[in-house]
N, C-alpha and C positions, 0 to 999 in steps of 0.2 A: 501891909507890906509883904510883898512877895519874893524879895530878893534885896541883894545888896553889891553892886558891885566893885564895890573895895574889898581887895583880899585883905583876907586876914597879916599876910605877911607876904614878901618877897626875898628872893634869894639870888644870888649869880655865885659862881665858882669858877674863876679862870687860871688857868695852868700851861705854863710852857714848859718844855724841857729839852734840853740840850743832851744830842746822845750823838754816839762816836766823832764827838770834834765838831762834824761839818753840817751833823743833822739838829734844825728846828721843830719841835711840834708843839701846839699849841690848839686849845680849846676853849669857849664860853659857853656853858651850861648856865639857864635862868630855869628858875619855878616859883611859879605863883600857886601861892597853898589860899582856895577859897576864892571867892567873890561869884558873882550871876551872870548870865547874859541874857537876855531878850531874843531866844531865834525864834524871828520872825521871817525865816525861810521857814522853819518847820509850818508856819501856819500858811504863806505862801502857796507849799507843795500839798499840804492838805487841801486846801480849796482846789486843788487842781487833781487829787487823788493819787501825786505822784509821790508822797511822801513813801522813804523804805520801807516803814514798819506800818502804813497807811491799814493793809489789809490784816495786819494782825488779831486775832480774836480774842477778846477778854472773854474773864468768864461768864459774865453774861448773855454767850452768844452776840453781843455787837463788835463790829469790827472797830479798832482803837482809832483810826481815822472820822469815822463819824463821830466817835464819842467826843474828841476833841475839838470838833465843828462846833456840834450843838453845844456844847461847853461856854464855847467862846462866844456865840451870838444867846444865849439865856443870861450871858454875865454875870455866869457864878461862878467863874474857875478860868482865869487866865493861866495858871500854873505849869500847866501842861508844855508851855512854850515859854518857862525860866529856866533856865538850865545853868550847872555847877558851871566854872568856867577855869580851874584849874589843872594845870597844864607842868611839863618839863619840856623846856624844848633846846636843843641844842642849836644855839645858833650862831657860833663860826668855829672852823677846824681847821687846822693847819699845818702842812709839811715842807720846812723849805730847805734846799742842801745847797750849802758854802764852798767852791772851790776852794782849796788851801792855796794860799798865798805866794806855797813856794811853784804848785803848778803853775799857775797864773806868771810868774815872775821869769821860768823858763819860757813859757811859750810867748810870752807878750812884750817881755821884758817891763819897764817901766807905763807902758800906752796904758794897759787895763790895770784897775785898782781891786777889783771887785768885781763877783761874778756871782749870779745867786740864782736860784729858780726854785718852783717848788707846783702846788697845788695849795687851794683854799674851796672853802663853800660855806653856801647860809643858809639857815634853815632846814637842813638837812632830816633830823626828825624830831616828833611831836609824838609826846607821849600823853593823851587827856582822853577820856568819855566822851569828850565832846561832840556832838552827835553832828553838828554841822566841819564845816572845812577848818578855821583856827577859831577858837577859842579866845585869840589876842586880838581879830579885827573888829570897828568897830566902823557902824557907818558914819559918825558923827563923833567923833574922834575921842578923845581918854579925857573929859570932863566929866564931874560929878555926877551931873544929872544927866546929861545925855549921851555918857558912855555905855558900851555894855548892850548895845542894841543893833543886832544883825539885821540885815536885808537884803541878801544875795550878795554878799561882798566878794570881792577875788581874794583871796588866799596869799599869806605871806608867799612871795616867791624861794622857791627854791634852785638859790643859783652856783654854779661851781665857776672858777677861775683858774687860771695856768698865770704863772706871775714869771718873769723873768727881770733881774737886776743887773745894770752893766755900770761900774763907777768907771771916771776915768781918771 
């Protein structure tokens, strides 16, 4: 056995709070403490010698790119391309401000009920080791046995939003 990719445990922490009247903020922080991944880009970019730390020198004078090759074709040590896969990542944030009702009420009179705007975003940051892009993707999705297994995947997107609310 070389890995497992069941974390040991999972967490989320979500928080809003309400500050001077009209302002929202709100956050979801997840961590996943433990479990494995398979990058299988790290062995990808080896066979291609583009791996970052490809040329790095152990101390046995071989560079850790080779050693990792021949590793993996003697079939004695896949290990090299298990890797931890625990992570914090913050993924959504949020600020939104309420017109006060009595402005609204002057200028709109009864038409507008509600007026709201703000900013949001996902994925924002990633706190993990994880030597490739996320840590959470998986090419074959979050089942037992065939989760946990990279192969050039795209990366959770990192997206921001402007929101605007108009009741009537």
């Amino acid at each position: 056995v070389l890995g497992n990719t069941a974390p040991d445990w999972e967490m989320s922490w979500n928080n809003s709070v309400t500050f001077l009247k009209n302002f929202t903020f709100s956050m979801l922080w997840h961590w996943k403490k433990g479990g494995n991944n398979v990058n299988l880009t790290g062995l990808l970019t080896d066979f291609g010698g583009t791996s970052y730390n490809y040329d790095k020198v152990l101390p046995d004078g071989n560079r850790l790119g080779d050693t990792r090759i021949a590793a993996f074709f003697s079939g004695q040590n896949a290990n090299y391309f298990v890797e931890d896969s625990e992570y914090i990542k913050l993924r959504e944030i949020s600020l939104y401000y309420s017109v006060p009702k009595s402005v609204l009420s002057s200028v709109f009179k009864d038409a507008i009920t509600k007026v709201r705007f703000g900013v949001s975003g996902n994925n924002l940051i990633l706190i993990s080791d994880y030597s490739s892009y996320d840590p959470e993707v998986s090419n074959f999705g979050s089942g037992g046995v065939i989760g946990g297994v990279e192969v050039t995947p795209f990366p959770s997107s990192k997206r921001m939003f402007f929101h605007l609310e108009v009741g009537f």
